[in-house]
C-alpha positions as CSV (number, residue, x, y, z in Angstrom):
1,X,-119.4,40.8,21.4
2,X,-117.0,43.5,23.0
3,X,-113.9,44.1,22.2
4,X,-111.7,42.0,24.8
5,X,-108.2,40.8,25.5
6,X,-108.1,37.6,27.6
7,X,-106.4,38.0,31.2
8,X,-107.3,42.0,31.0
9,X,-108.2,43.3,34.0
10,X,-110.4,46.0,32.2
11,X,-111.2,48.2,29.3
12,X,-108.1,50.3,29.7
13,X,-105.8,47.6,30.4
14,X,-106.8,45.6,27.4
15,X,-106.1,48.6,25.5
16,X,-102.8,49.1,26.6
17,X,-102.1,45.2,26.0
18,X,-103.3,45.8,22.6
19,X,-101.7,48.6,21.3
20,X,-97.7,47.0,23.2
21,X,-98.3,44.0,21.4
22,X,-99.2,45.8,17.9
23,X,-95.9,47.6,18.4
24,X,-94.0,44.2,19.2
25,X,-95.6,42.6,16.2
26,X,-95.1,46.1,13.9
27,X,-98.6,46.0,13.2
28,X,-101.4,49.4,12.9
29,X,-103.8,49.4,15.4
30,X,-107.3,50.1,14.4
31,X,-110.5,50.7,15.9
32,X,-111.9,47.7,14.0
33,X,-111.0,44.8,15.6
34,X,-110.8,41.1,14.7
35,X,-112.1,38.7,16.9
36,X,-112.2,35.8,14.5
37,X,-110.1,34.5,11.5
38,X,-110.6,31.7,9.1
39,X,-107.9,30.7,6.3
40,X,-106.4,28.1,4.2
41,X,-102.6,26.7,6.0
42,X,-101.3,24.2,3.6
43,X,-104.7,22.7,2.5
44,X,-105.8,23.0,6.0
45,X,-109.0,24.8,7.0
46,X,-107.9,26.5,10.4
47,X,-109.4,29.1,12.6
48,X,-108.3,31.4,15.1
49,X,-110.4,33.2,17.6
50,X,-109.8,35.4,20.3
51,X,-109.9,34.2,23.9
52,X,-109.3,30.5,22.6
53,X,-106.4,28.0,21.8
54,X,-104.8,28.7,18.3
55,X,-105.1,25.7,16.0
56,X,-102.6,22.9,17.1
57,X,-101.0,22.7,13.2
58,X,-98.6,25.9,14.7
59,X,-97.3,23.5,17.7
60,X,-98.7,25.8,20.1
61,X,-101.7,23.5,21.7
62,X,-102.2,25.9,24.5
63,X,-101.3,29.5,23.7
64,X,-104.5,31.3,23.6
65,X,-105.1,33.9,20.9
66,X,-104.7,37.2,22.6
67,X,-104.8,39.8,19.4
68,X,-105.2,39.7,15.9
69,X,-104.0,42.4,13.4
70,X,-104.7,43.2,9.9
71,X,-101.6,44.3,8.7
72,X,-102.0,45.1,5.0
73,X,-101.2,41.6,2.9
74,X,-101.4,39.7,5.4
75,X,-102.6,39.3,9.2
76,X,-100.6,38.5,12.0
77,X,-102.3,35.9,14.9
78,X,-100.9,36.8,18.6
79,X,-100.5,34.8,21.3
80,X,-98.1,35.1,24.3
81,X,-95.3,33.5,22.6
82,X,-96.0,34.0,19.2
83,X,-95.8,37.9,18.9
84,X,-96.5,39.1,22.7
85,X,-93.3,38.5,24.3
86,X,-91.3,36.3,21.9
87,X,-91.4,34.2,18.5
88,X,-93.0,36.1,15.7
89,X,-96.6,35.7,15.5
90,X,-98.8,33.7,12.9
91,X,-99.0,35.1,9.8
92,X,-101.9,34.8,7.2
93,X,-102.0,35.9,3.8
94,X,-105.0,38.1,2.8
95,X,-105.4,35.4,-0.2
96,X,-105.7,32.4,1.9
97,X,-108.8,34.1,4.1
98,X,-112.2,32.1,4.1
99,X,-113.7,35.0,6.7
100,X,-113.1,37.2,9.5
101,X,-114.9,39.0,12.0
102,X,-115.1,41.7,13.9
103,X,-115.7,42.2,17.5
């Protein structure tokens, strides 16, 4: 799978969405990116992948996940109001990670 950001209108474009929201969010932006993350939320098994809904435990049924960042200890799960425009984004600690992968 290619690296994508859902509503981009190209490669450039999904880019520059990319990199705005990792400055938003404070988060590096790397040339690996994450297109899938599984972890542990209090005893819950969730998943969030890119282009789909994020989990509906974070009260956010239909946000789709736009970006996700690996920000040292933890990662940070994007959507358009958790981290793109407002609200701070989901946040998963490193220890609670069952898998992630890349696009």
């Amino acid at each position: 799978m290619s690296f994508f950001v859902p509503s981009a209108e190209s490669q450039e474009h999904a880019e520059s969405i990319y990199s705005s929201i990792a400055k938003n969010v404070n988060a590096p932006v790397s040339d690996q990116r994450i297109a899938q993350l599984a972890w542990s939320h209090e005893g819950q098994e969730v998943s969030a992948n890119v282009g789909e809904p994020l989990p509906s435990c974070f009260g956010a049924e239909d946000e789709v996940v736009i970006a996700i960042y690996d920000c040292g200890d933890v990662f940070k799960v994007c959507t358009p109001n958790r981290g793109a425009i407002c609200f701070d984004p989901v946040v998963a600690s490193k220890a609670q990670i069952s898998s992630v992968n890349f696009f």
